[in-house]
matplotlib code that plots the C-alpha trace (Angstrom):
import matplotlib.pyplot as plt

x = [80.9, 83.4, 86.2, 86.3, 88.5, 86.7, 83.0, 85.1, 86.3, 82.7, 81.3, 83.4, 82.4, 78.8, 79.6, 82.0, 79.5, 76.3, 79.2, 79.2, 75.6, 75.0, 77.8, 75.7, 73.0, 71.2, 68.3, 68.5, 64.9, 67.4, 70.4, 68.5, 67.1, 69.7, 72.3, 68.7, 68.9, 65.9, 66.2, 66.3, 69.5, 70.9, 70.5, 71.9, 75.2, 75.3, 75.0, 77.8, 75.8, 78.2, 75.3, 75.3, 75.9, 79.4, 77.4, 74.7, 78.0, 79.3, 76.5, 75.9, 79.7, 78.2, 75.7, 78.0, 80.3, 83.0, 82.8, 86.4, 86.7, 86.0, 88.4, 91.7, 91.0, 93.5, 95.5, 98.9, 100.7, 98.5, 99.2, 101.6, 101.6, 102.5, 104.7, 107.2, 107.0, 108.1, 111.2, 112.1, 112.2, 114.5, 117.8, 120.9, 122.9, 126.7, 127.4, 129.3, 128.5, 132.2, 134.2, 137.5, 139.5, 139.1, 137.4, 139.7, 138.2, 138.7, 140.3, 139.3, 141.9, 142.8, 141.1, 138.1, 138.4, 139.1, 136.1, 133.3, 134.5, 133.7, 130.2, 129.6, 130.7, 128.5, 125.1, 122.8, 119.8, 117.3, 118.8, 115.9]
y = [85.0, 87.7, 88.0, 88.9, 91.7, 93.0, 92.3, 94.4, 97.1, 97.4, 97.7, 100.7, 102.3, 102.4, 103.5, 106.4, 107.1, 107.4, 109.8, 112.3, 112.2, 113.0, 115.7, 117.5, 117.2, 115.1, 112.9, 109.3, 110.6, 113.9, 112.3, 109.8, 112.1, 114.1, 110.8, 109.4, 106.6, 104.2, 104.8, 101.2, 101.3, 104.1, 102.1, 98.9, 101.3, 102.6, 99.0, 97.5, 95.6, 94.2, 93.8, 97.5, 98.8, 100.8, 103.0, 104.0, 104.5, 106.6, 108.6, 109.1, 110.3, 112.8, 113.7, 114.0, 116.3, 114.0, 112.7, 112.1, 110.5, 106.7, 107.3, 108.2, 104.6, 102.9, 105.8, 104.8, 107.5, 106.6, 103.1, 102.1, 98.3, 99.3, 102.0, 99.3, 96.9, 99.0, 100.1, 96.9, 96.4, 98.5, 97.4, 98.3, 100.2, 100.6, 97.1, 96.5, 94.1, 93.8, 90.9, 91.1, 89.9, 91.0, 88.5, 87.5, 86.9, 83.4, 83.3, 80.5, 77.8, 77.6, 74.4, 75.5, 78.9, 76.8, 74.6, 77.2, 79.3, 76.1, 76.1, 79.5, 78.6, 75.3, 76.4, 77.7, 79.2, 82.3, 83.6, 85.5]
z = [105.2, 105.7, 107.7, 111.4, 110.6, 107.8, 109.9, 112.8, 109.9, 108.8, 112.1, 112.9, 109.5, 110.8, 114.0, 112.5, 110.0, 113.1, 114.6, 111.8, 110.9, 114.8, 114.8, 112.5, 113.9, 110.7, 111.7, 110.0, 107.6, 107.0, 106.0, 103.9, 102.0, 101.2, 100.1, 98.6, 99.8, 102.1, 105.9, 106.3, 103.9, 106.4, 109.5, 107.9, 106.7, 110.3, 111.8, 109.5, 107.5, 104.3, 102.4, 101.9, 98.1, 98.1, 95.5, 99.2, 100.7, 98.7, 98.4, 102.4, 102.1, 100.0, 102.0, 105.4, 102.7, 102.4, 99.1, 98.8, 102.1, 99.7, 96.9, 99.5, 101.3, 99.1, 97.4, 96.5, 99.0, 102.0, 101.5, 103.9, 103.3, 99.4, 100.1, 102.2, 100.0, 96.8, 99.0, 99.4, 95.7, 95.0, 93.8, 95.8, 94.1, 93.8, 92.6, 89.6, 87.1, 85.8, 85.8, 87.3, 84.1, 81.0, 78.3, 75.8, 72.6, 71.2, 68.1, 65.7, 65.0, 61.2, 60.2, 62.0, 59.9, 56.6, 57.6, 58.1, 55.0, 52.6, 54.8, 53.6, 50.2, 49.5, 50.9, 48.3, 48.4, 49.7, 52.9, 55.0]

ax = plt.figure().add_subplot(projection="3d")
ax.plot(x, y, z, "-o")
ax.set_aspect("equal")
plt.show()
């Protein structure tokens, strides 16, 4: 079962949806002709039924001429939630990444020096 929220969220879909289709003055047969959809598929949209296809939504979107009205629900710039959150991402700026003291480099001891070039010098084979 769904959410309360989203049962609430549907329920004002339908009754938005009953709005428009009254606004212009559509009768239920009217507008379900023109979105082709059932009647019985119109009143179950308009009562907030979650067992309605989002393909019969779409389509009375269509019908009320607002076809774009379902693909701007979750578009990145009206998304508010999305939009905070990627702010926060962002990195401060004006560190630096420095270190205070320069890095020496280490300079090998002579034995060790001695010891690595025989290393070098003993190992045979195929190097890859």
């Amino acid at each position: 079962m769904a959410s309360l929220k989203a049962m609430r969220s549907l329920s004002d879909l339908g009754q938005n949806i009953r709005q428009a289709r009254l606004a212009r003055r559509f009768t239920m047969a009217e507008l379900a002709m023109r979105a082709d959809v059932s009647e019985r598929t119109l009143m179950r949209l308009e009562k907030g039924d979650p067992g309605v296809g989002i393909g019969n939504l779409a389509a009375v979107l269509a019908a009320l001429g607002s076809p774009a009205i379902l693909a701007d629900l979750m578009s990145p710039e009206n998304d508010t939630v999305g939009l905070s959150r990627a702010l926060q991402a962002v990195p401060k700026r004006g560190r630096t990444f420095r270190s205070e003291t320069p890095v020496q480099p280490r300079e090998e001891s002579d034995e060790q020096q001695d010891a690595s070039d025989t290393k070098k010098r003993v190992r045979k084979g195929v190097a890859f």
